[in-house]
N, C-alpha and C positions, 0 to 999 in steps of 0.2 A: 402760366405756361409761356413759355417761349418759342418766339417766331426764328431761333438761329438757326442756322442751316449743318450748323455743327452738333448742336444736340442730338439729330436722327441720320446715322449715318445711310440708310434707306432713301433716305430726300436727298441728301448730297449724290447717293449714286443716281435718284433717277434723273437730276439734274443731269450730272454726267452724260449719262445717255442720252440724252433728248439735243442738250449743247451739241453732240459729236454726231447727232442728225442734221443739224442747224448748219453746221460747219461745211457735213455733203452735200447738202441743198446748194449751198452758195458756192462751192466748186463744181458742183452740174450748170448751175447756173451760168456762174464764168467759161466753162468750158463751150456753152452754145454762144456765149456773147462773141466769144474767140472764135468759132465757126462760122459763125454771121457776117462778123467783121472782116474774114480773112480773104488775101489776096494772093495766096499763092496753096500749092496742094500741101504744102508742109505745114503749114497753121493751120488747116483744116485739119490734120493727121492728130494736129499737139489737141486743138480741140475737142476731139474725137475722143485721145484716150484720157482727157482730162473731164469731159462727161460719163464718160465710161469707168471708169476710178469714183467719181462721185458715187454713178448710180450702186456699183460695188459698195462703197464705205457704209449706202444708207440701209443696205440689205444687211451687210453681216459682222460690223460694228456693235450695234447696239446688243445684237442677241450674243456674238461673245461676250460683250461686258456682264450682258445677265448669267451667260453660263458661267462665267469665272467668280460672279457674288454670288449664287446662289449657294443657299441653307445646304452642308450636305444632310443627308438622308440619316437617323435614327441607327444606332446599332444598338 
């Protein structure tokens, strides 16, 4: 048996989705570091909709990617 990540296209996609969590985390992330560090009300603004855009991607990313794989239904 093999460990590729190509063989089960189900692993590649939860990969997928978990990656394109990973990615939101770290743009919320950056987005408060930009908050934090900023010095005027316009970097706090860019901060703002760039944790805001994060905490969006990590809410409804991942469940469209599932809606769009998902098995359709039996006819």
């Amino acid at each position: 048996m093999s460990n590729d990540v190509s063989d089960d296209p189900a692993r590649a996609r939860y990969y997928m989705m978990v990656s394109s969590q990973i990615v939101a985390v770290a743009g919320a992330v950056f987005g408060l570091v930009i908050m934090g560090k900023a010095d005027s009300m316009w970097m706090r603004i860019l901060g703002a909709a760039i944790l805001i855009s994060g905490l969006y991607c990590i809410a409804v990313v991942p469940r469209a990617l599932a809606r769009r794989w998902r098995t359709p239904p039996p006819e």
